[in-house]
C-alpha positions as semicolon CSV with decimal commas, in nm:
position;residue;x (nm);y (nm);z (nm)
1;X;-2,319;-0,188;-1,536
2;X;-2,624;-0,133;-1,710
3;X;-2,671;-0,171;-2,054
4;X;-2,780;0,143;-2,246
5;X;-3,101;0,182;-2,499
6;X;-3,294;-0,123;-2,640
7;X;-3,544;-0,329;-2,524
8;X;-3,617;-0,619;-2,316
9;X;-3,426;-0,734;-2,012
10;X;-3,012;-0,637;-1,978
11;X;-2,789;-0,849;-1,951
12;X;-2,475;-0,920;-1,776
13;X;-2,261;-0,904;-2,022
14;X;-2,053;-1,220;-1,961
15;X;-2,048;-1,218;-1,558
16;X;-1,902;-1,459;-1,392
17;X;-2,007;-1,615;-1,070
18;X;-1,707;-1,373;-0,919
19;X;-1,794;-1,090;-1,035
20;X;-2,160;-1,109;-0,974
21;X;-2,081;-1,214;-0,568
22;X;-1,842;-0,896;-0,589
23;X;-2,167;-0,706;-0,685
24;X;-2,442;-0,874;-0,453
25;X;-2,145;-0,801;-0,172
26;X;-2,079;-0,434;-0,297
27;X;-2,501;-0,410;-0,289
28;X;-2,476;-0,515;0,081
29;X;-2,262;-0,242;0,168
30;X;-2,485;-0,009;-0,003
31;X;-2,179;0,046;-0,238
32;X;-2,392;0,029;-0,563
33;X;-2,744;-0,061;-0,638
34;X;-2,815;-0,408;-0,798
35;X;-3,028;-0,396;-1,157
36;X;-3,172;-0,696;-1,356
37;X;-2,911;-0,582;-1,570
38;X;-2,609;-0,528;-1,346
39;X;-2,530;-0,244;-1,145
40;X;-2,571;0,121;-1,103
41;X;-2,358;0,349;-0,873
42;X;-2,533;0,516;-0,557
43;X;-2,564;0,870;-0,572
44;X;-2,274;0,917;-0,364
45;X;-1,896;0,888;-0,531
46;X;-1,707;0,604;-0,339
47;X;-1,320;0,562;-0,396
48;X;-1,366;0,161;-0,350
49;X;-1,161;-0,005;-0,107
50;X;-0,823;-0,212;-0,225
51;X;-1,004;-0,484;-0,265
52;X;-1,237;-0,404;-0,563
53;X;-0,973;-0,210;-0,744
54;X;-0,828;-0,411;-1,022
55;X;-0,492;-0,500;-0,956
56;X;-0,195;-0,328;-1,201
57;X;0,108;-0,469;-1,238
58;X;0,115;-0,805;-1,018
59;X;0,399;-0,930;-1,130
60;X;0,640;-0,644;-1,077
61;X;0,492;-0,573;-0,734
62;X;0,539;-0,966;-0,624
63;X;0,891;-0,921;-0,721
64;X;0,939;-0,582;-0,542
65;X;0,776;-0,704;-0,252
66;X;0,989;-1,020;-0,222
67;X;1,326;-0,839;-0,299
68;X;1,200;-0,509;-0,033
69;X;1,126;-0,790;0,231
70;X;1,481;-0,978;0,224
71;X;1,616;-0,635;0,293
72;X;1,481;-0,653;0,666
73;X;1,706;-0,836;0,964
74;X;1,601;-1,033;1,278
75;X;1,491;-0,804;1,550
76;X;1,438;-0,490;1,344
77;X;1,112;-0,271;1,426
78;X;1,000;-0,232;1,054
79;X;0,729;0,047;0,929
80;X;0,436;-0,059;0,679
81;X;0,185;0,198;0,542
82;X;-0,095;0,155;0,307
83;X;-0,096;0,053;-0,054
84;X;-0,123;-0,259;-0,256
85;X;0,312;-0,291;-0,249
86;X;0,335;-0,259;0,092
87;X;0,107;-0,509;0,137
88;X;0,283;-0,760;-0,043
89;X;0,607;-0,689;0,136
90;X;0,396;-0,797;0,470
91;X;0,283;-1,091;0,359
92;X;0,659;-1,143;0,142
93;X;0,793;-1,082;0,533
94;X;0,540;-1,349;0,718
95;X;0,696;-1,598;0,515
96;X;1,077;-1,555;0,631
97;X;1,120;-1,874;0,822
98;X;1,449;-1,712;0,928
99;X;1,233;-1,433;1,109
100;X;1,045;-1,693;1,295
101;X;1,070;-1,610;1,657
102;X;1,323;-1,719;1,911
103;X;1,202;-1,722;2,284
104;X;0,999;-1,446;2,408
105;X;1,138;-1,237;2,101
106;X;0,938;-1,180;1,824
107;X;1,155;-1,235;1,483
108;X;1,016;-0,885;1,362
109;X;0,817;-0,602;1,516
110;X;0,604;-0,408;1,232
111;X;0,455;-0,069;1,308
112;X;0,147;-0,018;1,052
113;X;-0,139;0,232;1,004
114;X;-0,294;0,002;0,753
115;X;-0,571;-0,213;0,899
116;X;-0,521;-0,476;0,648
117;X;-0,211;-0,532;0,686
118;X;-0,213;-0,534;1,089
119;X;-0,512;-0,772;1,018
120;X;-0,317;-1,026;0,853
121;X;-0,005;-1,001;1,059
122;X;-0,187;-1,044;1,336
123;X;-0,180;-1,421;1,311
124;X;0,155;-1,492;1,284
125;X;0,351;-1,605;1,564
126;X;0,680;-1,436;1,475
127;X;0,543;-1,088;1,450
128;X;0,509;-0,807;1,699
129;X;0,211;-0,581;1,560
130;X;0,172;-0,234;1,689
131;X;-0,134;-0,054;1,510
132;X;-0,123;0,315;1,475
133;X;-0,477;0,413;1,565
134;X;-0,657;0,681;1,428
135;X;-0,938;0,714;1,182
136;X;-0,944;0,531;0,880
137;X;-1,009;0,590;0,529
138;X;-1,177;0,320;0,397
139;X;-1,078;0,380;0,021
140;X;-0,714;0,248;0,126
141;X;-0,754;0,075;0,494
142;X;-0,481;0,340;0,653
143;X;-0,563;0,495;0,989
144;X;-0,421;0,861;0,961
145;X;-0,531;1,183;1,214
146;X;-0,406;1,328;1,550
147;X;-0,416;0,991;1,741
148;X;-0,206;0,819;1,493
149;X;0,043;1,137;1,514
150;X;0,028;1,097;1,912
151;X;0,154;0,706;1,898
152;X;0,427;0,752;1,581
153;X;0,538;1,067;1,775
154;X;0,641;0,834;2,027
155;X;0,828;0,543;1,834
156;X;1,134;0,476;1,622
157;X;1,171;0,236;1,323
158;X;1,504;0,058;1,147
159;X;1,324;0,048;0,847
160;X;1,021;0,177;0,663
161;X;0,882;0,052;0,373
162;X;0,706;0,312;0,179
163;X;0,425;0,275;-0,054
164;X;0,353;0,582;-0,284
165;X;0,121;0,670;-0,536
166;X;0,346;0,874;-0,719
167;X;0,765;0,909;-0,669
168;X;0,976;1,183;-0,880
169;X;1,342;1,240;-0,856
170;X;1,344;1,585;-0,836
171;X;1,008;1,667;-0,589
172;X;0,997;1,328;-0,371
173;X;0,726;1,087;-0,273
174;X;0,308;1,171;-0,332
175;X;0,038;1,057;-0,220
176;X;-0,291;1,152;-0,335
177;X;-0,466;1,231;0,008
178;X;-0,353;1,467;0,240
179;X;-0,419;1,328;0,545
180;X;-0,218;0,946;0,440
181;X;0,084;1,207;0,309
182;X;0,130;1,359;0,671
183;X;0,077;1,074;0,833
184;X;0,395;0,864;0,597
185;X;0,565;1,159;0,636
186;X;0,598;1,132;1,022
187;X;0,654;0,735;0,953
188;X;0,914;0,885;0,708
189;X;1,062;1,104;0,976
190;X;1,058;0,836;1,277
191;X;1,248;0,550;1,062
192;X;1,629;0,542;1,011
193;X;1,636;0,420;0,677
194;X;1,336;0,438;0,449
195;X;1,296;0,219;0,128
196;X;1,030;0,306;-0,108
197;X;0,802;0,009;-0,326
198;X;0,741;0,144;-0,631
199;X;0,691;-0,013;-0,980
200;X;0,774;0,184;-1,293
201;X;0,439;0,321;-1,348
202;X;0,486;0,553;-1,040
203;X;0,813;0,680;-1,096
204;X;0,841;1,082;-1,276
205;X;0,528;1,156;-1,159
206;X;0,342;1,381;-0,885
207;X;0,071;1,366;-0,660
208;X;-0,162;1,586;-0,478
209;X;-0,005;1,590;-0,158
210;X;0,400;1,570;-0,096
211;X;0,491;1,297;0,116
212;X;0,864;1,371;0,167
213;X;1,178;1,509;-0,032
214;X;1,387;1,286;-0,264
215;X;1,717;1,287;0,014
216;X;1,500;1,145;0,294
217;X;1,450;0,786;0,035
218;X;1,766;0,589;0,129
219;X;1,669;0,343;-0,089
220;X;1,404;0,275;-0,417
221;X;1,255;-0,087;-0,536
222;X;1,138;-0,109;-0,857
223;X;1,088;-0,343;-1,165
224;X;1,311;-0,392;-1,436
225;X;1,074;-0,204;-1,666
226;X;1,113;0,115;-1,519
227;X;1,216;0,387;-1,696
228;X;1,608;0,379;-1,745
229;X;1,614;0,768;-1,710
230;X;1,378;0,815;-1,406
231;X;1,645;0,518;-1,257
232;X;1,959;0,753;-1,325
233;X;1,745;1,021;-1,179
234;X;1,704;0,921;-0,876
235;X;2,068;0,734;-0,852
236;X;2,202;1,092;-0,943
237;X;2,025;1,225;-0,624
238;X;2,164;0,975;-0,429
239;X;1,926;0,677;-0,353
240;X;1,992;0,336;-0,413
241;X;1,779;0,174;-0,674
242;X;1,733;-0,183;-0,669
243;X;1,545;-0,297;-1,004
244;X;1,414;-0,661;-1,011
């Protein structure tokens, strides 16, 4: 960003042939405007896309994501909304050889609002994709609104994975739009068991909008950094917490 007071031309403090591509690209989009000296934000607020935010807490959500996959079965029709976690779990799912399909049968069938996830399920062989609709939201790639409504209304799910932005044991699951909340909450309501992602960050904490109640979360993933109390929380009120 630029540089503030002195003379002479600003520089780019340090920037990396990645990081200056992630600008020219984020120019492009008309995103930012480009300086000699880095970057200035547009007169209009943007909540960037997933893919410019800086990733928190890879490690835990690469284990969470590979422990919340293995808890899906052959055949199952398994939920995916939007969020960084659930993301992982899709890709942590692709790469189950023993989901690969048999016959005419896919190995999985994955019901998603998020557009980047159905984009890169799309590819695989052994994966039955079923997109939502709706309008999306580019600051998180989820489709939500009353077309989205009209095709959940009309499924079922074994399983839902559920990202949230924020998860307490005594108010439920957040997220902090209202139109992605009631739009998990119907995923919430159309899946027979629901298993939230959620590293430690997340948990004890609210949102702006209310996703579901604590009782409807059959089960929690989260890292092994969590807070012990939040974890004996949310075992008193009856969900399963698996910490890896």
């Amino acid at each position: 960003m630029n540089r503030a007071g002195g003379g002479g031309p600003h520089k780019e403090w340090g920037a990396g042939p990645t990081i200056r591509r992630d600008l020219d690209h984020l120019a492009e989009q008309q995103l930012l405007t480009r300086t000699r000296g880095g970057a200035v934000a547009n007169d209009l607020a943007y909540d960037l896309p997933l893919r410019y935010k800086t990733a928190r807490h890879v490690p835990e959500k690469q284990r969470i994501s590979a422990s919340a996959a293995a808890l899906a079965e052959r055949g199952m029709a398994v939920g995916l909304n939007g969020g960084t976690t659930t993301a992982g779990v899709a890709r942590a799912l692709a790469m189950r050889a023993d989901l690969a399909s048999r016959g005419d049968a896919p190995g999985l069938t994955v019901v998603t609002n998020a557009l980047n996830i159905a984009h890169e399920l799309a590819v695989r062989p052994n994966v039955k994709i079923v997109v939502t609709g709706g309008v999306a939201r580019p600051q998180s790639f989820e489709l939500s609104g009353p077309l989205a409504t009209r095709v959940l209304s009309e499924l079922t799910m074994d399983l839902l994975f559920l990202g949230v932005d924020a998860l307490d044991a005594e108010a439920g699951a957040f997220a902090h739009h209202e139109g992605e909340a009631s739009i998990n909450r119907l995923m919430v309501e159309r899946a027979e068991r629901v298993v939230a992602v959620a590293d430690g960050s997340k948990l004890g904490r609210r949102a702006f909008a209310r996703i579901c109640a604590t009782h409807d979360v059959h089960t929690l993933v989260t890292d092994t950094d969590a807070d012990p109390a939040a974890v004996r929380a949310f075992e008193a009120a009856g969900v399963e917490v698996l910490t890896v």
